[in-house]
N, C-alpha and C positions, 0 to 999 in steps of 0.2 A: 532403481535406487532403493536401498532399504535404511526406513531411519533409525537414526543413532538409537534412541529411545521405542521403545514400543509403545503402537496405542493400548488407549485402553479401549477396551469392547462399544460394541456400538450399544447397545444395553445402558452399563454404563458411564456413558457420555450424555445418552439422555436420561437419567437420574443424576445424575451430576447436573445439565444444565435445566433442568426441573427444579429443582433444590435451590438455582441460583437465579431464577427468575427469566433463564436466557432462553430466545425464542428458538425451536428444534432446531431450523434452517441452518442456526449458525455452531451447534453442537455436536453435529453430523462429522463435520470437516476433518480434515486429516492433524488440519493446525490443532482445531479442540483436545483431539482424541490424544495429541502427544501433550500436550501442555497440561490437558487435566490427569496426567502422572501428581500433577501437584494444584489439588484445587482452589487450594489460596489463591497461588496466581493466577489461576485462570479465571475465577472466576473478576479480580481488578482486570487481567489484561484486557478481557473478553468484553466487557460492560464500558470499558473506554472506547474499545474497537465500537462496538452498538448506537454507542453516543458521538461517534465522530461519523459514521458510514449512513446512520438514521435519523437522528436528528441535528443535524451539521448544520451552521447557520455560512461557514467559509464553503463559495460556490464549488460545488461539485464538480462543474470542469477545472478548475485550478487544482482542487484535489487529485483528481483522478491524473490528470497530466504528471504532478507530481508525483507519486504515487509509479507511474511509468517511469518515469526516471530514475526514479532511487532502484525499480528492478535492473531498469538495463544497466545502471553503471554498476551494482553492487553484485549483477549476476544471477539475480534470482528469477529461475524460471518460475518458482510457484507463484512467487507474486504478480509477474509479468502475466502469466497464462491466471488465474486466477481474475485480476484487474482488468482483464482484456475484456472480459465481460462485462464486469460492470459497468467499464467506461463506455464501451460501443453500446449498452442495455440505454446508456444515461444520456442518448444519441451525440454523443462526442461522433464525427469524422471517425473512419479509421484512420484514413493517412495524417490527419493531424494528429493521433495517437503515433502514430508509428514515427513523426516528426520529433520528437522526445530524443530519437535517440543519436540526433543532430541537429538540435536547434536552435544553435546557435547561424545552421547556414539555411535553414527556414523559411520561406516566407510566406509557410501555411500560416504561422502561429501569432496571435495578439500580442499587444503590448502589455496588457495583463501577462499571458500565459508566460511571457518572455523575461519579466519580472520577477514571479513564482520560478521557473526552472533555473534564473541565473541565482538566485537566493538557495535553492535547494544544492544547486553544484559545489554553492560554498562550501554547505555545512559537511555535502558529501566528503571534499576536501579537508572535513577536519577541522575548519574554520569558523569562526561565529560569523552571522553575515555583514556585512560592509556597507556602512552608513552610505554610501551611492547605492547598494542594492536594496536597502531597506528605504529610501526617498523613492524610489520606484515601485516599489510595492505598497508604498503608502496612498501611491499616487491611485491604485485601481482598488486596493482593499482599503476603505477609508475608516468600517467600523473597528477600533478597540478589541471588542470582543471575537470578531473576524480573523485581526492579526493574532491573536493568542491562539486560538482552533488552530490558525496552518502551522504554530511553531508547534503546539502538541502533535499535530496532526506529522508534521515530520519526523518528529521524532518516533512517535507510533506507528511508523510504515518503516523507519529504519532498522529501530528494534527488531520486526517480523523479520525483516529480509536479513536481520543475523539469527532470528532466530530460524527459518528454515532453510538458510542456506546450514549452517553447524549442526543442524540435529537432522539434515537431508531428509526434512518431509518430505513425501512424493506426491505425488498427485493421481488423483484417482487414473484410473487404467483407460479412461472415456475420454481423456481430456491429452486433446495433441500439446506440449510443452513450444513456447514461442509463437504462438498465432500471430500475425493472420500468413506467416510465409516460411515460419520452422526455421528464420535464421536465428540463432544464439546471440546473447552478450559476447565479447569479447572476455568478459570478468567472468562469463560461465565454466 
């Protein structure tokens, strides 16, 4: 797949995210390199992404589950194969990763996690969430500041997943799309 957009050089991506404070790791990417076309945005989109993946105070497995779900329903390999990592790195289960992508007939997954993915299906749907799903998410994320992280935190994994599915990031050439068993979304 070649993306819509061309990167910019790997050169310039690291003087780009040099200039913006952002650490190499996450400058390198395929995402950066298309996004800092325009480095206003990138450098807000970027420094949100930093602050919700690094210093997150909403539990990192709720994240990351979510974060799987919004790939597999919205279709996006890069995020799915991207997040595969982190989440497995974050010692999530695989199969409860892979539980995401029927979880509603589950019975790997928490009453937390269960909370979180029926909240995120709403919004998937186009829907704000539903005072039943949000009395259940209140029931396992109790801090204020917790609930505000997963609704930025959604909307900043939903964003990605339009923004590389429409400008067909690809993914480096090292990297199998769909892990851990190379089946696809249906939306892919």
């Amino acid at each position: 797949m070649t993306s819509r957009v061309p990167m910019v050089s790997l050169e310039r991506a690291r003087e780009l995210g040099d200039a913006m404070g952002l650490p190499a790791r996450r400058t390198q990417s395929e995402a950066f390199r298309v996004v800092a076309n325009n480095p206003g945005v990138a450098r807000v989109a970027f420094s949100q992404l930093i602050q919700l993946l690094e210093n997150n105070k909403f539990d990192t497995r709720l994240r990351e589950l979510m974060i799987m779900r919004i790939g597999w329903v919205t279709g996006s390999a890069y995020e799915w194969t991207q997040h595969w990592r982190v989440a497995t790195t974050a010692g999530i289960p695989p199969d409860d990763i892979l539980a995401v992508r029927d979880w509603q007939n589950s019975r790997r997954l928490t009453p937390a996690d269960r909370a979180i993915l029926a909240a995120t299906d709403e919004c998937l749907a186009g829907k704000s969430i539903s005072d039943a799903a949000w009395s259940e998410i209140a029931k396992h994320v109790t801090d204020p500041g917790q609930q505000v992280e997963f609704i930025i935190a959604m909307g900043n994994w939903m964003a990605f997943s339009m923004l590389f599915r429409n400008l067909r990031i690809p993914l480096t050439s090292d990297l199998t799309p769909w892990p851990p068993d190379g089946l696809a979304s249906p939306a892919a």
